[in-house]
Every structure is written in C-alpha cells, then in structure tokens.
C-alpha positions as CSV (number, residue, x, y, z in Angstrom):
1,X,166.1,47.9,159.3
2,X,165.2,49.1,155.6
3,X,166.1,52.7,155.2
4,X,164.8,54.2,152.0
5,X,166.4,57.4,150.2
6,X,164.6,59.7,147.8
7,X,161.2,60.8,147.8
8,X,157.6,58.8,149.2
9,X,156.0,56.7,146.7
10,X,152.6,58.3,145.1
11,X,149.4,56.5,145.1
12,X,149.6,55.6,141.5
13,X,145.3,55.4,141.7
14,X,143.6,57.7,140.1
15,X,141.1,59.9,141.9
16,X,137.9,58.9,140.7
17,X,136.1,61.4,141.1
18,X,138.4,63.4,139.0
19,X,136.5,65.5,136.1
20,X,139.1,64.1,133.4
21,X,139.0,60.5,134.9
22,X,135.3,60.6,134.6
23,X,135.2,62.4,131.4
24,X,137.8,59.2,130.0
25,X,135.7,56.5,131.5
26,X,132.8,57.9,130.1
27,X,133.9,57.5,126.5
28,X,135.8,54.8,126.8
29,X,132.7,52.9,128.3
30,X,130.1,54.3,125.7
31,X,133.0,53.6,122.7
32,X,133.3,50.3,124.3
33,X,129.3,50.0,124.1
34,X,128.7,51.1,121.0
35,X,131.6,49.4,119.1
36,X,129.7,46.0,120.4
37,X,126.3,47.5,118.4
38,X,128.0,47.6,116.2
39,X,129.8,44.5,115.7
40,X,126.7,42.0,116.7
41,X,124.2,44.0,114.9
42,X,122.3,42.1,112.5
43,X,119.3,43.7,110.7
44,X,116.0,42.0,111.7
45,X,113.3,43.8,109.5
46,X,113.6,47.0,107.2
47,X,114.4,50.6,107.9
48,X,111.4,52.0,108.5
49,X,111.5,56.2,109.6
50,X,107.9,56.3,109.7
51,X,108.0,54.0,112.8
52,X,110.9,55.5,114.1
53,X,109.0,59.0,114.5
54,X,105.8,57.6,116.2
55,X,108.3,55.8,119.0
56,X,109.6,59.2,119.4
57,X,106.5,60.9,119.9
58,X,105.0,58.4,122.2
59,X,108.2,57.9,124.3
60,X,108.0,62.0,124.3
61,X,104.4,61.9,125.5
62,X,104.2,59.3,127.9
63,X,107.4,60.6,129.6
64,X,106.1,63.8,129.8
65,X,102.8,62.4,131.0
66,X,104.7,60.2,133.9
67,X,106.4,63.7,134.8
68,X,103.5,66.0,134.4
69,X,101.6,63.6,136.9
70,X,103.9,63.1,139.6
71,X,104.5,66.9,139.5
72,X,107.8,67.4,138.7
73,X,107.1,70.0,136.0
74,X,105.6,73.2,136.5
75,X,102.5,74.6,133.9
76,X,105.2,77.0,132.5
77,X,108.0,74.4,132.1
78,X,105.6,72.3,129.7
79,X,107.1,73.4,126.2
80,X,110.5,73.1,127.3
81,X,110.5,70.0,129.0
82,X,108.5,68.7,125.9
83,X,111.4,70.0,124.0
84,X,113.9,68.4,125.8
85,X,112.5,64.8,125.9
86,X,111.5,64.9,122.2
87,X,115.3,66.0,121.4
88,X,116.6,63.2,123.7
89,X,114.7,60.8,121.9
90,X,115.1,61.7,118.8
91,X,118.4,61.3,119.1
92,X,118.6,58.3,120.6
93,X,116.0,56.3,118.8
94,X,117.3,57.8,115.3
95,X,120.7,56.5,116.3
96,X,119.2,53.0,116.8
97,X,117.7,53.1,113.1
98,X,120.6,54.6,111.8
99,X,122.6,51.7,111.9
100,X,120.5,49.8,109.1
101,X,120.9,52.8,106.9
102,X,125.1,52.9,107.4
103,X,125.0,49.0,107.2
104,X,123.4,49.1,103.5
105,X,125.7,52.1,102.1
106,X,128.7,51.3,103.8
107,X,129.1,48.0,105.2
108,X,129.7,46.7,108.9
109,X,133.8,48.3,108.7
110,X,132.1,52.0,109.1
111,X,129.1,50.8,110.8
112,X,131.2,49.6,113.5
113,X,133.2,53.1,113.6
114,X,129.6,55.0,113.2
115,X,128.1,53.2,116.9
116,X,131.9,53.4,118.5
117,X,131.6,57.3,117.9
118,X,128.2,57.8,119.0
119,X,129.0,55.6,122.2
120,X,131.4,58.0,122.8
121,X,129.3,61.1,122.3
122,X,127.2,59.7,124.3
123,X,129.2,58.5,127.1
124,X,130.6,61.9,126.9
125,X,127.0,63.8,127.6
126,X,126.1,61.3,130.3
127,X,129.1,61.8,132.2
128,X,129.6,65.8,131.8
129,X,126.1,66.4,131.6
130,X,124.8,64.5,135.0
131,X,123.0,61.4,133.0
132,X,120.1,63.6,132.0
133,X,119.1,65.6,129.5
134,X,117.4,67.7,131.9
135,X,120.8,68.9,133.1
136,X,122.5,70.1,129.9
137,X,124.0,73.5,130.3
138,X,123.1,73.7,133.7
139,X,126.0,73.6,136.3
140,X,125.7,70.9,139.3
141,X,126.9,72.3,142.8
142,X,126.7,70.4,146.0
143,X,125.2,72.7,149.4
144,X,128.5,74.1,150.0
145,X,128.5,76.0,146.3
146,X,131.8,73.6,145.0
C-alpha cells in the first residue's frame, strides 16, 4: 500500500472554456494563419485597389441581400447592418491586397510580420467578439444571465 504525503495533484489541463485560454488560442491560431500567408504568398497579377473596392461592395450587397431576404434584418436595421458588412469587408479584403503592396516596399521579412499581426488581430476579434461582426460591442449571455 502507496501512502502519499503532501497535497492532491491538480489537473494540469486547462479549462477550455476559459476567457484567457480562448483569448490565447485565438491569436496564436490567427498568428499561426497569417504568418503561413505570409510566407507562401507569391504575387499572381498586380495590385489593383479599383478591383479591390468593387469585391467589397458586391460581397456588401449580396450579403446584405441574402440577409435582407431570409429576414434576419429589420427595415430600420438596413443602414447599420450595411455598415457593418461593408466595414467587415473592407477590412478583410484590403488586408488580402495589402500584402502585394508590403511585398514591393518592404520585402517578404516584414510581409511575413505584417499577415502574422493581422492573424492575430484577427484571431483576437473572432474569439472575443463571437466570430461575427454583428456581435462587436455587444455582450453574449446564455438564459441564465452568466
């Protein structure tokens, strides 16, 4: 018979739920992410802003349209919720084409640094902010008000 002195072991395992454990996987997983954008990306046509801001206002519009139709979005919500999307995308879709623009003034060293720090940004927003932009500054509580 084994007879241990001293206190129980802890569960070393962190609780995943955990706000600070999400909050870490989050940016480690979009750093992780963006750092390999960064590394395999290899320009396939020229920067071109022009195009950039039409795929933001169509992506804008036909979300909005999907949205709109299903009626998820009330008459009064419209401008907001067009607000929202277009800031999402933009944002998203700039990102994308930034890349060629750091990759010509400042080669693939800071190119890799500039999509490991907007993975992380980005994992950050996904995980705090309920993986919508919809959700931003909104607080999420389950039925019981936690």
């Amino acid at each position: 018979m084994k007879i241990e002195l001293g206190a129980p072991k802890k569960n070393k395992r962190r609780n995943q739920s955990d706000p600070v454990y999400s909050t870490q996987r989050g940016l480690f997983v979009g750093a992780a992410i963006g750092l390999y954008m960064g590394l395999f990306f290899r320009p396939s046509r020229e920067p071109d802003l022009g195009f950039v801001v039409g795929l933001i206002v169509f992506a804008t519009l036909a979300t909005f349209a999907v949205r709109y139709a299903r009626g998820s979005i009330s008459r009064a919500a419209i401008p907001q919720e067009l607000l929202r999307s277009f800031a999402f995308y933009f944002f998203a879709l700039l990102a994308l084409e930034g890349r060629h623009y750091v990759l010509i003034a400042a080669g693939p060293i800071v190119l890799a640094i500039f999509t490991t720090a907007l993975g992380a940004l980005t994992g950050f927003v996904w995980v705090n902010f309920g993986g919508s932009v919809r959700n931003i500054g909104e607080v999420q509580r389950d039925d019981q008000g936690r």
